[in-house]
N, C-alpha and C positions, 0 to 999 in steps of 0.2 A: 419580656416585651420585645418585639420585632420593630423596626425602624431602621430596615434597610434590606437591599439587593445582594445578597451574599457573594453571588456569583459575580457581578462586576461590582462589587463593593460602593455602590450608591447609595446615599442616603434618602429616606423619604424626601426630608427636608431640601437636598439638592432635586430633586426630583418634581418637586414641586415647583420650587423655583426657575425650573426649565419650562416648564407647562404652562407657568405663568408668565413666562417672556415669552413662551410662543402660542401662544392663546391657545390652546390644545385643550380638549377636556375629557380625552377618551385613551385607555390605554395604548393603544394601534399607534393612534397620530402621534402621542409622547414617544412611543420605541421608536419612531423616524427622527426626532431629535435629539435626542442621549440613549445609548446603548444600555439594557434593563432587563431583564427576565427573558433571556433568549436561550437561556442555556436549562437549569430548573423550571421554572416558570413560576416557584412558588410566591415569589413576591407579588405577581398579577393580583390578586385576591386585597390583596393590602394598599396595592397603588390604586386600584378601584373607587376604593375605599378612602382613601386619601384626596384623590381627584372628586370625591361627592363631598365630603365631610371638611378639608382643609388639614385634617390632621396629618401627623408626621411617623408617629407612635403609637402601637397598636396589642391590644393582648394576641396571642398564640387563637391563630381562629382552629379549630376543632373542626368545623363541617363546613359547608356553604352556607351562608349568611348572601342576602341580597348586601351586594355593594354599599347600598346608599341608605338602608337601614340602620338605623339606631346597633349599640350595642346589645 
């Protein structure tokens, strides 16, 4: 399971909770607020994903999946 930014060791969960004090709902405007997938980027796909869904914890995505689809 992934639930987090490996490269700045951020959690979804803190991740969220920044998004959500700074009414942000797009990943762009959140990396202006807390520092996040600038280095790999692979977490982008999962905060996406987070930012549609509320979730924090996610399976290992495989391919591209729309953000805001279902599993």
């Amino acid at each position: 399971m992934v639930d987090r930014c490996i490269c700045f060791d951020r959690t979804f969960a803190e991740l969220k909770t920044a998004a959500e004090q700074a009414g942000v709902r797009d990943v762009e405007a959140l990396q202006r607020v807390v520092p996040f997938g600038l280095r790999c980027g692979l977490c982008k796909p999962y905060v996406e994903r987070m930012l549609c869904t509320g979730r924090v914890v996610f399976p290992v995505i495989r391919s591209y999946v729309d953000p805001c689809a279902g599993d």
